[in-house]
N, C-alpha and C positions, 0 to 999 in steps of 0.2 A: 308696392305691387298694385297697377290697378284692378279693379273687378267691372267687371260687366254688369247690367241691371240685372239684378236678380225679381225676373218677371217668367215663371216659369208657366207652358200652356200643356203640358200634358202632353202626348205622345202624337209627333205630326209624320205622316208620311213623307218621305225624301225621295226614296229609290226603289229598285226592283234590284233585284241580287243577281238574278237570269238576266240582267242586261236585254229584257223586252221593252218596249214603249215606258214611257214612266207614267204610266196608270196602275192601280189600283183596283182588285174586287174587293165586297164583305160577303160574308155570310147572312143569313140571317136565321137567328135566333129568338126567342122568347123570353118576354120576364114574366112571371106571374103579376098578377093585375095587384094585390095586395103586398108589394114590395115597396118599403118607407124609406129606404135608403137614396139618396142620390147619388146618382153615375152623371158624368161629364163626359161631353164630347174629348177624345183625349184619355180617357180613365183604363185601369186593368179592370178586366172582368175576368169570371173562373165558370165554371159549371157549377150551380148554387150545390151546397149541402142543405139535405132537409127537404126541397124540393126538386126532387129529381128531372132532368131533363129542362130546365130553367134555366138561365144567366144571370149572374148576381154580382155584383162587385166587391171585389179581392179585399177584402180588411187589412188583412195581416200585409206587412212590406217585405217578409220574405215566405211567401207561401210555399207548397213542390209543387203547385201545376200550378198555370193560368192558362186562360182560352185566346184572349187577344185585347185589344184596343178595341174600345165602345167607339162607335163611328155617329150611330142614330139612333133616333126613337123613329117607327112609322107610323102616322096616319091611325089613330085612335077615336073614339066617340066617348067622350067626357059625359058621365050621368049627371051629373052637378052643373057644368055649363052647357049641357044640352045642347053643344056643339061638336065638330072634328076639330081631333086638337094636332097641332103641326110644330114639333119640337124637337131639336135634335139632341138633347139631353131627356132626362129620365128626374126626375123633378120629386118623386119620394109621397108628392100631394095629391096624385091625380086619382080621378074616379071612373077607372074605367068600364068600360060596359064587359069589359072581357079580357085576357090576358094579352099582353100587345107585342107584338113584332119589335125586334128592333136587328141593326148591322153591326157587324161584328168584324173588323180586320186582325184574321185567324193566319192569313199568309205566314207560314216561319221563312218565305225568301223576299218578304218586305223589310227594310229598313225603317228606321223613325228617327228622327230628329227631336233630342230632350235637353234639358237645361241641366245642369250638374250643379249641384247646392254643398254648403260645409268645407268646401274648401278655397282659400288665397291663394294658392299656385292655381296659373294657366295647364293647359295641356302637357302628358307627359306620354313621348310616345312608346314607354312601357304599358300603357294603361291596355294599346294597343289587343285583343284577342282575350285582354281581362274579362270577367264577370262582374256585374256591376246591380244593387239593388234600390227602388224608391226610398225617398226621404217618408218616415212613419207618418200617417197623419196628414200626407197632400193628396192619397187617393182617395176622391170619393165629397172632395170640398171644392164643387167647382166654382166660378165665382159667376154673378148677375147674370151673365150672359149663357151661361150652361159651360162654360169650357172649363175642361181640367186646371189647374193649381198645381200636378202634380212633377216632383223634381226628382232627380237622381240624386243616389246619397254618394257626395265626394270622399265620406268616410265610411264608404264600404265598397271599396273597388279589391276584384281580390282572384287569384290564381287557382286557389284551393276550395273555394266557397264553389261548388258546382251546380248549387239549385240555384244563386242567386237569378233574376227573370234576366236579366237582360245581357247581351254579348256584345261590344266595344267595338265600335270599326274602324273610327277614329274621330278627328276633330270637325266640327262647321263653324264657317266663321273666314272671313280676312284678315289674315296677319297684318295691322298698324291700320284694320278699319274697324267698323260695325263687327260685333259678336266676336274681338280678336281674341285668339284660341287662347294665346298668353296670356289674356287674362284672367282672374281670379272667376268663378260661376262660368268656365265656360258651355257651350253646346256643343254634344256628344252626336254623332250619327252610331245605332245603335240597333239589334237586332233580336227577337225574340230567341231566346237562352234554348238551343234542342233537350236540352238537359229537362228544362220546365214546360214547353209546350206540348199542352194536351192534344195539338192536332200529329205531333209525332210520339205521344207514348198511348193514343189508340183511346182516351177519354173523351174526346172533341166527338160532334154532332157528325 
């Protein structure tokens, strides 16, 4: 069987669900300025605990609510480089003067395109309308560049599991090209789980 690169980037926008333009909004939301964690463009974020009214990123791989895909960091003033700092990821190091804005893709009628990890079978189109949760341990490790790391666990695709985050739409990719679905890590087109999004069970900003 062959497999595909397994080079996973975190959650990318594909589609709109309402069949409007295929653009995109965010939210925007806040992190608290003393937040040491890094978030990746790409990344799940939730509504922090502890700090109420904050954005934090999701630890656990199968949490009951998340808020969306981290999209940006905005436009801050760094007390230690005594500049505006410009980054689309959230870096864990920074010093800011004040708590920072950042965008949030909260849409539950956006889709995303993710990479599927742990399994040697290509697509199966019972996976179809399944629920499906991240690989432990890729959200929140983005790599140089700020972008996500983070994969779909191929070993947790599942009918019954109703919190798992994410919901199945089906395959991306070219059958006998680039990203072919028969392959082994393929890419899933996939949509936030109504079941775990906070912007429909009334948690969301």
């Amino acid at each position: 069987m062959a497999v595909n690169t397994l080079a996973p980037v975190g959650l990318l926008f594909s589609r709109n669900l309402n069949s409007n333009a295929p653009t995109y909004q965010t939210t925007q939301y806040t992190i608290v300025k003393t937040n040491t964690t890094k978030i990746g463009k790409g990344d799940i974020v939730a509504s922090a605990s502890g700090t109420t009214g904050y954005v934090a990123l999701t630890a656990s791989d199968n949490p009951s609510l998340i808020l969306g895909v981290f999209d940006a960091v905005l436009p801050y003033f760094d007390t230690n480089l005594q500049s505006t700092v410009f980054l689309q990821w959230w870096t864990g190091t920074a010093s800011p003067s004040a708590d920072v804005g950042c965008l949030v893709c909260d849409d539950p009628t956006v889709l995303f395109r993710a990479q599927l990890q742990n399994t040697a079978a290509g697509w199966t189109q019972s996976w179809r309308g399944q629920n499906v949760k991240w690989v432990a341990g890729t959200n929140g490790v983005p790599n140089s560049s700020g972008i996500s790391t983070l994969a779909l666990d191929g070993a947790n695709i599942s009918t019954t599991s109703a919190n798992f985050s994410f919901r199945i739409y089906g395959p991306v990719g070219m059958t006998g090209g680039p990203q072919d679905p028969a392959n082994g890590n393929p890419w899933l087109e996939v949509g936030i789980n109504p079941a775990s999004s906070e912007r429909l069970t009334g948690t969301g900003q």
